[in-house]
C-alpha positions in Angstrom: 0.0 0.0 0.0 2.7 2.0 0.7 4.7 1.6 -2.5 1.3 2.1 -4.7 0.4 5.4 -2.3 4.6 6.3 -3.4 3.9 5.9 -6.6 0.3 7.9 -6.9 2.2 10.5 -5.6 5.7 10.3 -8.2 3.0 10.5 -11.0 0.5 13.5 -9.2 4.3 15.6 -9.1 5.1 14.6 -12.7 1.8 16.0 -13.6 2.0 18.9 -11.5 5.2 19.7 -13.2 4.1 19.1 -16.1 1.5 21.5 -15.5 3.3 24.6 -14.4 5.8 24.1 -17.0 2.5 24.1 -19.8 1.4 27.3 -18.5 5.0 28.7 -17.8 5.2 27.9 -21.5 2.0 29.7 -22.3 2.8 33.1 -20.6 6.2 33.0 -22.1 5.6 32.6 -25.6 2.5 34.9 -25.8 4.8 37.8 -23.5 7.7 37.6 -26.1 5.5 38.1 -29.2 4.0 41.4 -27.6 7.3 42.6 -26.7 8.6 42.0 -30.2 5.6 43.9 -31.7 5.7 46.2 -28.9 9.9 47.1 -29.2 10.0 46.2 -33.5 8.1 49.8 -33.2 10.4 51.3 -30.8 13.5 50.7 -33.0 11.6 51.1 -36.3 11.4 54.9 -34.9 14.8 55.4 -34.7 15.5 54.1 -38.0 13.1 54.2 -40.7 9.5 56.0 -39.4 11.2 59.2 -39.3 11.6 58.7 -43.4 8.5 57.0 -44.1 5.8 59.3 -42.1 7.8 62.4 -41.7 10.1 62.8 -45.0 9.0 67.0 -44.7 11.3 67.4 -41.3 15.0 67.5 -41.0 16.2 64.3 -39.6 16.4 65.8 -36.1 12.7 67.2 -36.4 12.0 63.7 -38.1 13.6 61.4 -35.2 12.2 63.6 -32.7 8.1 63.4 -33.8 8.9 59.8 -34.8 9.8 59.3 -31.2 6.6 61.0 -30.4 4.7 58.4 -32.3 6.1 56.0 -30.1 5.3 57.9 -26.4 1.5 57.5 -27.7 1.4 53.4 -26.4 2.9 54.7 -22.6 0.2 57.3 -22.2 -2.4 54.9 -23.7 -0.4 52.1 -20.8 -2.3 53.1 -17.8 -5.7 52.3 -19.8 -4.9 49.1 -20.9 -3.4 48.4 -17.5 -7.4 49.9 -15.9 -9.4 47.7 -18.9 -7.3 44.3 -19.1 -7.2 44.9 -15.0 -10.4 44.5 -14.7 -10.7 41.7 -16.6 -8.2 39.5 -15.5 -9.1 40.2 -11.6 -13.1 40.2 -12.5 -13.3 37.2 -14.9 -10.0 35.3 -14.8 -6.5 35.9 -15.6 -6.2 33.9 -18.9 -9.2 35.8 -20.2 -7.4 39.1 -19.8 -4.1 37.1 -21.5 -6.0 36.3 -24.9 -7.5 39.6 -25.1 -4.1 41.4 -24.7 -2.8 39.3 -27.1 -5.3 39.3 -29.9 -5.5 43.1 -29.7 -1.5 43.4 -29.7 -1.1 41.3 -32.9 -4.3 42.8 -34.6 -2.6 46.6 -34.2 0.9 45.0 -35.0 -0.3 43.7 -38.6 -2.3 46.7 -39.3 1.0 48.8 -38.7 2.1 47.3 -41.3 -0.1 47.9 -43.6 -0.3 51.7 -43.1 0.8 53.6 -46.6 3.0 56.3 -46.5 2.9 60.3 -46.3 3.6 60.7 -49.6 0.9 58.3 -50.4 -1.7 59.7 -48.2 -0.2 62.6 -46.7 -0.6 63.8 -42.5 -3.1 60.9 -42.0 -0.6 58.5 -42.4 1.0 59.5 -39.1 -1.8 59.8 -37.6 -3.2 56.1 -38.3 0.1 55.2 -37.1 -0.1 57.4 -33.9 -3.8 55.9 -33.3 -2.7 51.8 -33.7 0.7 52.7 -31.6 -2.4 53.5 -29.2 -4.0 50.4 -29.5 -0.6 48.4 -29.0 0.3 50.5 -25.3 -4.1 49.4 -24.1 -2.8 45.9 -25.3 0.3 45.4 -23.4 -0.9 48.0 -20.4 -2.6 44.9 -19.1 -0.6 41.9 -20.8 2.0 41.5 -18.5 0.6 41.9 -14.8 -2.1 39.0 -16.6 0.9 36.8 -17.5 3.5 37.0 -14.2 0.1 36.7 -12.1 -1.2 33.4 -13.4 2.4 32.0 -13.6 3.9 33.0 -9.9 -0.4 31.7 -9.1 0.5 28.5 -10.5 4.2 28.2 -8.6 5.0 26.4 -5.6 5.7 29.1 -2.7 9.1 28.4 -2.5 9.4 29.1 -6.6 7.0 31.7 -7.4 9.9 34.3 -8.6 11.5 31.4 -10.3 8.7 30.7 -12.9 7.4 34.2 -12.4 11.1 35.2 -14.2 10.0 33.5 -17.1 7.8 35.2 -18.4 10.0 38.4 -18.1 12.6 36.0 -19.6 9.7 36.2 -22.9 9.9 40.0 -23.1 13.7 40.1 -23.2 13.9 37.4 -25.6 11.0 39.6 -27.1 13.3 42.2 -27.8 16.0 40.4 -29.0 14.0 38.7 -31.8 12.7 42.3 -33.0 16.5 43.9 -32.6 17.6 40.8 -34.9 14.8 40.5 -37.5 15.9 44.5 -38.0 19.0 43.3 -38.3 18.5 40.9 -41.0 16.6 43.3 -42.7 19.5 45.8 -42.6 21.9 43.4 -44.1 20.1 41.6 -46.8 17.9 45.0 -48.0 19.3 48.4 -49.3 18.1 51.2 -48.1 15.6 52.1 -51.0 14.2 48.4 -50.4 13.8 49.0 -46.8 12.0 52.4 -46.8 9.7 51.3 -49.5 8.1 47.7 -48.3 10.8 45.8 -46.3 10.0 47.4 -43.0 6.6 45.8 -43.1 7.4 42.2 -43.2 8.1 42.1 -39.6 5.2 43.7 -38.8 2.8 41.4 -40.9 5.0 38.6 -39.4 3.6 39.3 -36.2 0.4 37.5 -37.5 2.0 34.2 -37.6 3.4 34.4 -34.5 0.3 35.6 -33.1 -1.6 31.9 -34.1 0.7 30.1 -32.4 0.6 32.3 -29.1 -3.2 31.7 -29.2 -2.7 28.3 -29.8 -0.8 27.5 -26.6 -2.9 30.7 -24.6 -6.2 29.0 -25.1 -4.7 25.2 -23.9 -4.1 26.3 -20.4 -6.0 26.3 -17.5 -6.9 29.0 -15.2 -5.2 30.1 -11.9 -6.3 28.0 -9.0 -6.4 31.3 -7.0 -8.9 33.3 -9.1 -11.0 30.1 -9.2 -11.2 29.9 -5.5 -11.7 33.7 -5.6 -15.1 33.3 -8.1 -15.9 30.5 -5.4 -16.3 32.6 -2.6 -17.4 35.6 -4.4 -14.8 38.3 -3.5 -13.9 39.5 -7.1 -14.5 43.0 -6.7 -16.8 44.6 -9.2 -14.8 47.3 -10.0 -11.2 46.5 -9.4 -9.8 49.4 -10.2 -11.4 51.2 -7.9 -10.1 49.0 -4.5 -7.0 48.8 -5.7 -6.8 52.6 -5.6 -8.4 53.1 -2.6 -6.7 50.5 -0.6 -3.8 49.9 -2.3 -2.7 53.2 -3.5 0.6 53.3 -1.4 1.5 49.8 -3.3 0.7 51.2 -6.7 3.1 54.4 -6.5 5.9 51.8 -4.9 5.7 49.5 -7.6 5.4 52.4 -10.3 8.9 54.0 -8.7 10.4 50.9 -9.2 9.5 50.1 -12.8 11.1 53.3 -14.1 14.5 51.8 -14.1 13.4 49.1 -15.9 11.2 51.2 -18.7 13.1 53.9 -18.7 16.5 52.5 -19.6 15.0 50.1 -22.1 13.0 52.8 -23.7 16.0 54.7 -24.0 18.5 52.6 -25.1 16.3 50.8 -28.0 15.5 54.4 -29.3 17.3 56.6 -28.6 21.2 54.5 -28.7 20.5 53.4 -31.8 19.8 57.1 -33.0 22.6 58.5 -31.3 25.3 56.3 -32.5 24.3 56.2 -36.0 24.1 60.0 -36.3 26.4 61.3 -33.6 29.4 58.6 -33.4 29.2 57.6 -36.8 28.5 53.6 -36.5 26.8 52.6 -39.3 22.8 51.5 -38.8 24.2 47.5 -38.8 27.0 47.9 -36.5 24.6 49.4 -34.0 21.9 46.7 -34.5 24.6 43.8 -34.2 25.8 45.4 -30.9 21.9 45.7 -29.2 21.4 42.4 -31.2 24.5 41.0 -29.1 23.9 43.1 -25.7 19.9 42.0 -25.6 20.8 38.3 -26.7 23.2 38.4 -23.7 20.7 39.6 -21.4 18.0 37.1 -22.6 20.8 34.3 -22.3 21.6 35.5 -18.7 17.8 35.8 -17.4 16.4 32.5 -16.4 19.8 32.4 -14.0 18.7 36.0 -12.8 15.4 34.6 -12.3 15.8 32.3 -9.4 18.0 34.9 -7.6 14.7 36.5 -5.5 14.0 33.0 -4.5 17.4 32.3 -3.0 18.3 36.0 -1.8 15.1 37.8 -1.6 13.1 40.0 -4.1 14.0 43.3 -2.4 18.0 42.6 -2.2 18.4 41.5 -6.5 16.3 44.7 -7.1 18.1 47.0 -5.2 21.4 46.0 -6.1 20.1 45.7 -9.5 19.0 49.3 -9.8 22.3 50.5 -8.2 24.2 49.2 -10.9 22.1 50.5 -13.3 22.9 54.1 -11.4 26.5 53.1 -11.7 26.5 51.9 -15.6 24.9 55.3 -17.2 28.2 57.2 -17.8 30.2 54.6 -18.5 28.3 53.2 -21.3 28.3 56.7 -23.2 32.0 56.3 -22.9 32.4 53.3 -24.2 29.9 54.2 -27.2 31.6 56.9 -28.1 34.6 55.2 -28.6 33.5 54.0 -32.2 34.5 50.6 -31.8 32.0 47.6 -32.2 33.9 46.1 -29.1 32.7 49.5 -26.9 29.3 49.8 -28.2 28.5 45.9 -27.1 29.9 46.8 -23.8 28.1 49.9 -23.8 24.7 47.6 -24.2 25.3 45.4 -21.2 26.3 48.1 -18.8 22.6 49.1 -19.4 20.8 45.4 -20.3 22.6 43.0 -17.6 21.2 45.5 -14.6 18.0 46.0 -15.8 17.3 42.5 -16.8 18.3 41.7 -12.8 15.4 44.1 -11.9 12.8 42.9 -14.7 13.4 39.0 -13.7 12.8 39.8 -9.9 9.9 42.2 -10.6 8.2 39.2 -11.5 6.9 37.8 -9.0 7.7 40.9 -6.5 5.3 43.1 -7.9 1.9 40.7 -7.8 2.9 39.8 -4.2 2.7 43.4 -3.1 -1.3 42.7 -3.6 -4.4 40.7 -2.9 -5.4 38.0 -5.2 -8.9 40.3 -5.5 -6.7 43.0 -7.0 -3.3 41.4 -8.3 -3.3 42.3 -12.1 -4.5 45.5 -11.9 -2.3 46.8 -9.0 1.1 45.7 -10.6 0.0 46.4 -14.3 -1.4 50.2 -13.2 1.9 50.9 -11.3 4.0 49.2 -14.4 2.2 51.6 -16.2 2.2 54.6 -14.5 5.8 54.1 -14.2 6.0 54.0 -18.4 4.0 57.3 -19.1 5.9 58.9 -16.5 9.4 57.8 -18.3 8.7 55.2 -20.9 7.4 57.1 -23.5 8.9 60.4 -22.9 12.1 58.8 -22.2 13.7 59.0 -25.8 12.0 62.3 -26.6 13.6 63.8 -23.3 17.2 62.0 -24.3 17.6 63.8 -27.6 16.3 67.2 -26.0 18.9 66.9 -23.5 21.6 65.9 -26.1 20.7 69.2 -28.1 20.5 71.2 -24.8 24.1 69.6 -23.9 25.5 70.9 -27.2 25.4 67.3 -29.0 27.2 65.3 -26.1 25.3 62.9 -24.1 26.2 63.7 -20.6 22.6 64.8 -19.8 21.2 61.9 -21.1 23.3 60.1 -18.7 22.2 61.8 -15.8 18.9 62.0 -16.0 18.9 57.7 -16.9 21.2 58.1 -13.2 18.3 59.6 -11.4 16.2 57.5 -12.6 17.7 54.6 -11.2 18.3 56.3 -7.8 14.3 56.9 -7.2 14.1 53.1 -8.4 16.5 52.1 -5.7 14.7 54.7 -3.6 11.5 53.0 -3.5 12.4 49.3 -3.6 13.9 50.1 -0.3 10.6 51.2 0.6 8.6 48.2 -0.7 8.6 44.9 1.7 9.8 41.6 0.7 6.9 39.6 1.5 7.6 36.3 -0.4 6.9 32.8 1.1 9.9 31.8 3.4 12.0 29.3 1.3 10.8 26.2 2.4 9.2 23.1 1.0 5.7 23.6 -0.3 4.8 21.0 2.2 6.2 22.8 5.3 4.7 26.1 3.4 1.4 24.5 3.8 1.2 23.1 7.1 2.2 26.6 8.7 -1.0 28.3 6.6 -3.0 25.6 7.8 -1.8 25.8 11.4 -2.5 29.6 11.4 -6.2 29.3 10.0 -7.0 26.3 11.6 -8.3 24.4 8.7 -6.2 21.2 6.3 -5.6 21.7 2.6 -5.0 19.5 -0.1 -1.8 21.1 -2.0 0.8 18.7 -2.9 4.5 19.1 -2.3 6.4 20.7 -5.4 3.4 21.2 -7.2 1.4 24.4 -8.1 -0.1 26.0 -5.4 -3.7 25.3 -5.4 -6.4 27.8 -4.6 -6.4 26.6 -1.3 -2.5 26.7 -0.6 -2.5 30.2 -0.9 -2.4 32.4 2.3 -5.8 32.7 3.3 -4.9 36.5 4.4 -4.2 37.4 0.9 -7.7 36.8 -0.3 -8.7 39.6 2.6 -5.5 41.4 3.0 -3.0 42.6 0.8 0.8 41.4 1.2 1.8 44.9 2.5 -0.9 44.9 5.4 -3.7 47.0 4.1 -7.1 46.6 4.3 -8.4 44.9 1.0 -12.6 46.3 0.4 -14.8 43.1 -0.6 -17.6 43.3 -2.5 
C-alpha cells in the first residue's frame, strides 16, 4: 500500500510539473511576441519612421516626432493596465491574457499595412499614432495577466523562479525584433527598406500571433482566481479598491519600474539614433551590438530569475538598480569610442542591470497585492511608471543631447536619477515572499495559522487553497483589501 500510495504520488508531481511548466510555457511565448511587436516599433522609430511618415522634417525634427509616435502606447499604458485589469481580476487571468494578445497582434499587422505620407499625406501619421495607441491598451494589461497566473500556478518556495519566465519572454521579445531588424538591414538596401521591407516584420507578427493563441487557449486557469469566483470576493470594480486600498503599493511599484522602462525605452531608441548619427557607426553595426547586448541579457535571465527565491526579491532589485545608477556614464563612454567592441559593452552596462530588476519584478510586484486586486495593482503601477518615463524617455534624451550641445552627458544623468528613485523606493517596498521552504512545510504553517487542512501537494502548483488565506482579505503589505 505504501509503495502504490509512493507511486500515486511520483505520477501527481510529474503531472503537476508538467502542468506549471504548460502554462509557464503559455505566458512565455505569448509575452515575447507582444514585446517583439511592442519594441519592433520602438527601434523602427529610430530608424526608418522618421523617413516614411515624416520625409518633410529635418532628420532631427523627423527622429524627434517619430519618437513622439512611439510615447502615444505609454500614455495609452495606464488604460490598458485599468481595462485588461479589470478583466483579469473580475473574470479570470487567462481571459485578460488572450484579449491582450489578440489586440496586440491585430494593431501589430495593421501597422504594417499603413501607406505612406507621400501616399496619403498627414493621415498616415496619424493612423500610425492611433494603432501605436491600441498596442500600449494591449500590453498595459498583458504583463501583470501573464506574471500573475504563472507566480499563481508556482510552488511558494518558486514563485519568482517561474514568475522570471515570463520576463525572460519579453527580453527574448526584444532580442527577436532587434535581430529580425537586423536581418533586414543586411540583406535589403536602403531604398528596399523604406519602401516595403520594413513591413514584413510587422505582418510577421500574425503568424506568430496563431501560435501564441494556440498554446494561450490550452491552459487552465489560476487556481487562486478560481477559489476567488468560489467565494465571491472578485470586486466589481477592481480598479477602484486597488486605488483606494492599495494606493501606497501602486506608487511603490510604479517608482520601481522606471529603471526598468526607462532604460530600455532609452537605449532601444534613442542608442541606436545617437550612435548612427552622432558617433558615426553605421545603422548594422549598432543593430549587431543591441542584437548581441539584448541576446546576452535574454541568455543570462532564467539564472537572474531564481536569484529573488534564493536572496530575496528586495536585495536583487536593489542591487540591480544600483548598478544600473552606476553603468549610465560609462556606457556613453564606451559608445563613443567608435569601436564595435565599446558599443557591445556599452549595451550590457545598461541590459545585464536591468534584466536583474525585470526578472525579480516578476513575481515581487503581484505579491505586493491581494489576489482580488493582483493584475490591476502591478499592471497600473508598471504603467504609471511607463507614461511617466517610458514614452517620454527618448523624446527627453535627444532634447537633452541638443541642450548639452550634442554630447550625451545629460542623457546620462537623467537615466542616473532615474535609477536612484528606483532604488529609492524598492527600499521602501517589503519583501513579502513565502519563506524558502518546501511547499509541504509552506502549507502546514498556513493551515496551522487558519486552523483548517488543505490538499496542495509538495512541489506542485499551489492550489487555490495553498494560498495564504490573508491574501484573499489582505494585501501582502498589510492594508485593508474592500470586498464586494
Amino acid at each position: 500500500m505504501c509503495a502504490s500510495d509512493a507511486q500515486v504520488r511520483s505520477r501527481e508531481a510529474r503531472q503537476d510539473t508538467t502542468a506549471i511548466r504548460r502554462i509557464a510555457a503559455a505566458s512565455l511565448i505569448g509575452t515575447l511576441i507582444e514585446w517583439y511587436d511592442f519594441f519592433l516599433y520602438a527601434a523602427m522609430s529610430a530608424l526608418v519612421f522618421n523617413h516614411v511618415f515624416f520625409p518633410a522634417l529635418n532628420d532631427a525634427a523627423g527622429t524627434l516626432a517619430s519618437f513622439a509616435t512611439f510615447g502615444a502606447a505609454f500614455v495609452a499604458r495606464p488604460i490598458g493596465s485599468v481595462v485588461m485589469g479589470h478583466f483579469g481580476d473580475r473574470y479570470g487571468r487567462k481571459v485578460a491574457m488572450v484579449t491582450s494578445l489578440v489586440t496586440m497582434g491585430s494593431a501589430t499587422v495593421a501597422i504594417g499595412l499603413i501607406p505612406t505620407y507621400v501616399q496619403i499625406g498627414i493621415a498616415a501619421p496619424a493612423i500610425l499614432t492611433c494603432l501605436r495607441f491600441v498596442q500600449g491598451i494591449a500590453l498595459g494589461g498583458e504583463w501583470s495577466g501573464a506574471v500573475t497566473l504563472a507566480m499563481e500556478h508556482a510552488p511558494p518556495d518558486r514563485k519568482g523562479r517561474w514568475a522570471a519566465w515570463v520576463q525572460y519572454g519579453a527580453l527574448a521579445g526584444i532580442a527577436l525584433s532587434t535581430g529580425s531588424i537586423l536581418l533586414l538591414v543586411e540583406t535589403l538596401s536602403r531604398d528596399q527598406l523604406l519602401s516595403w521591407g520594413w513591413r514584413v516584420p510587422f505582418l510577421a507578427s500574425g503568424l506568430l500571433v496563431g501560435v501564441g493563441m494556440f498554446v494561450r487557449l490550452r491552459i487552465e486557469e489560476s487556481p487562486v482566481f478560481r477559489q476567488l469566483d468560489r467565494d465571491t470576493s472578485t470586486e466589481r470594480f477592481p480598479v477602484w479598491e486597488t486605488v483606494r486600498n492599495h494606493g501606497g503599493a501602486v506608487a511603490r511599484v510604479a517608482g520601481m519600474h522606471l529603471v526598468v522602462v526607462a532604460f530600455a525605452t532609452t537605449l532601444l531608441t534613442f542608442y541606436i539614433s545617437y550612435g548612427v548619427s552622432r558617433v558615426g557607426y553605421s545603422r548594422t553595426a549598432m543593430l549587431e551590438a543591441m542584437f548581441i547586448g539584448t541576446s546576452a541579457a535574454a541568455v543570462l535571465a532564467p539564472a537572474l530569475g531564481g536569484l529573488s527565491d534564493v536572496l530575496g526579491r528586495q536585495r536583487v532589485y536593489i542591487g540591480a538598480a544600483a548598478a544600473a545608477s552606476l553603468g549610465a556614464f560609462p556606457s556613453f563612454v564606451l559608445l563613443d569610442s567608435g569601436h564595435l567592441s565599446g558599443a557591445v559593452a556599452a549595451v550590457l552596462c545598461l541590459t545585464l542591470p536591468v534584466a536583474a530588476a525585470f526578472q525579480a519584478q516578476g513575481a515581487y510586484f503581484p505579491e505586493q497585492f491581494p489576489p482580488h486586486a493582483r493584475v490591476t495593482g502591478a499592471g497600473l503601477g508598471a504603467s504609471l511608471a511607463s507614461a511617466a518615463a517610458g514614452g517620454p524617455a527618448p523624446a527627453v534624451a535627444q532634447s537633452l543631447m541638443q541642450a548639452g550641445g550634442g554630447r550625451p552627458w545629460w542623457v546620462a544623468t537623467y537615466l542616473t536619477v532615474i535609477a536612484l528613485i528606483s532604488l529609492g523606493s524598492a527600499a521602501l517596498t517589503p519583501d513579502v515572499r513565502p519563506a524558502r521552504r518546501p511547499a509541504d512545510a509552506q502549507r502546514d504553517r498556513w493551515v496551522g495559522a487558519r486552523g483548517r487542512r488543505s490538499p496542495q501537494r509538495s512541489g506542485g502548483p499551489v492550489a487555490a487553497s495553498a494560498e495564504p488565506r490573508a491574501e484573499v482579505g489582505v494585501a501582502a503589505t498589510g492594508e485593508p483589501a474592500r470586498r464586494r
